[in-house]
ChimeraX commands (.cxc) that place a marker at each C-alpha (Angstrom):
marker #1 position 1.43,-4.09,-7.36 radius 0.5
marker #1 position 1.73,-4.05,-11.06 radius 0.5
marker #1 position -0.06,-7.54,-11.56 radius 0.5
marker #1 position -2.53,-6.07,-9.82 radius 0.5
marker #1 position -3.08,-2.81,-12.02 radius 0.5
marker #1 position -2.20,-0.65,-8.51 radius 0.5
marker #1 position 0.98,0.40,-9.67 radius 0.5
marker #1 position -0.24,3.86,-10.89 radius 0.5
marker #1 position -2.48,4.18,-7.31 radius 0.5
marker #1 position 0.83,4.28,-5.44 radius 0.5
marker #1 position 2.47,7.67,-4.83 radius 0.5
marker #1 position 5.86,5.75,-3.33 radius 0.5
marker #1 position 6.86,3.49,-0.96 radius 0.5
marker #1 position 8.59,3.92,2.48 radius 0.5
marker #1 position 11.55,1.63,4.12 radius 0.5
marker #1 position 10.61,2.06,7.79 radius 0.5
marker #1 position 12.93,-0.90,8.41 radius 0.5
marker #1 position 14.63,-3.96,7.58 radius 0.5
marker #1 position 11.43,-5.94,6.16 radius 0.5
marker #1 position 9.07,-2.74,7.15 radius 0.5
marker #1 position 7.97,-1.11,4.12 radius 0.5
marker #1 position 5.40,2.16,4.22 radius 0.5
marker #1 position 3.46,2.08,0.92 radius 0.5
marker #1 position 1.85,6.17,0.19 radius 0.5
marker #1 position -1.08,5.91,-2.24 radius 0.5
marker #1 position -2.94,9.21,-3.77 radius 0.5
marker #1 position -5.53,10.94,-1.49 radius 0.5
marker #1 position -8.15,9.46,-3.69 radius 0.5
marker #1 position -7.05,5.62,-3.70 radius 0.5
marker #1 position -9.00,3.15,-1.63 radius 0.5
marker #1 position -6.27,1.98,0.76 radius 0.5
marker #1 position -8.36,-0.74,2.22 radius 0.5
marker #1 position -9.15,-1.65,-1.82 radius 0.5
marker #1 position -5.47,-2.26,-2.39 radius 0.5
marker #1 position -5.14,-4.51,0.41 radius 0.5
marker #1 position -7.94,-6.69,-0.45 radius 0.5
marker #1 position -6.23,-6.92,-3.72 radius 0.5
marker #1 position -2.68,-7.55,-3.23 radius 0.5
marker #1 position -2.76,-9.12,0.25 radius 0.5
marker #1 position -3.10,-12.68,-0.83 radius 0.5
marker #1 position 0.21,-12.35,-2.78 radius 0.5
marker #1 position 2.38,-11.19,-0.07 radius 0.5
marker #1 position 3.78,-13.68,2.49 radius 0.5
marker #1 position 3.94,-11.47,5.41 radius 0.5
marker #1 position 1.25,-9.42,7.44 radius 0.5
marker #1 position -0.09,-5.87,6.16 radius 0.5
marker #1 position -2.17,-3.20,7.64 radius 0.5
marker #1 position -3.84,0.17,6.66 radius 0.5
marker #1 position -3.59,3.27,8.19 radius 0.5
marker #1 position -5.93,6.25,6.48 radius 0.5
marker #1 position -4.57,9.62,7.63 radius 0.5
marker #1 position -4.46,13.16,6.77 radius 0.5
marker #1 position -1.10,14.80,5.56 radius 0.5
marker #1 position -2.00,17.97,7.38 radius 0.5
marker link #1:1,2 radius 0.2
marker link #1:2,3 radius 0.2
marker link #1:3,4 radius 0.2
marker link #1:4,5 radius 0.2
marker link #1:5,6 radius 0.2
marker link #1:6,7 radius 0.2
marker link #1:7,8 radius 0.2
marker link #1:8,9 radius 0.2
marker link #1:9,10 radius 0.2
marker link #1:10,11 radius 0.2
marker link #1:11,12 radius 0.2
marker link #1:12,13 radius 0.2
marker link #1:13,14 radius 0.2
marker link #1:14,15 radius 0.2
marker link #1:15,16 radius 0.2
marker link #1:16,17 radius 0.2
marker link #1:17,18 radius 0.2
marker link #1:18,19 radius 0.2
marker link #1:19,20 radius 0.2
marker link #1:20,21 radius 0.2
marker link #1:21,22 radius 0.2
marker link #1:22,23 radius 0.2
marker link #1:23,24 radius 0.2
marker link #1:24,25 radius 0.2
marker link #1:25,26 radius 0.2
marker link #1:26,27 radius 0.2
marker link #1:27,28 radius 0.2
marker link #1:28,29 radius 0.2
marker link #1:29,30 radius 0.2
marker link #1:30,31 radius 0.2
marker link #1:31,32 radius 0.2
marker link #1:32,33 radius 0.2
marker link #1:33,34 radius 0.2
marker link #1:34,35 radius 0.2
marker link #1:35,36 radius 0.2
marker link #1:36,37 radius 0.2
marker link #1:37,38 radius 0.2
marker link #1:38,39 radius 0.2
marker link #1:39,40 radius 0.2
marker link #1:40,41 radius 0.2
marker link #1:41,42 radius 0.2
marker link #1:42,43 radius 0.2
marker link #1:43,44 radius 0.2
marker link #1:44,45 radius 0.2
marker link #1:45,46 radius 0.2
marker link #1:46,47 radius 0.2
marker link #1:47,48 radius 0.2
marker link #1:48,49 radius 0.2
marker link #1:49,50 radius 0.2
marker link #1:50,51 radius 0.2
marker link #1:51,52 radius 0.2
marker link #1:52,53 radius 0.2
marker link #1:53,54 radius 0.2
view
């Protein structure tokens, strides 16, 4: 996420478990945005989910 420039978009990131990671962005960050961008670099499958913290 750094050599992307998305480091400062992410608010932290989750172990949900052994190679399941949750990654919280800001309430303004384009999650779909950050896939686009770092989803060619990871070898492994990603997702978004948009939701409200409420």
């Amino acid at each position: 996420m750094k050599k992307t420039g998305h480091g400062r978009d992410i608010y932290e990131i989750e172990r949900l478990g052994l190679l399941e990671h949750a990654v919280v962005c800001r309430e303004t960050t384009d999650g779909p945005g950050i896939v686009a961008a770092i989803g060619p670099r990871l070898k492994s499958e990603m997702g978004v989910v948009i939701g409200d913290s409420r």
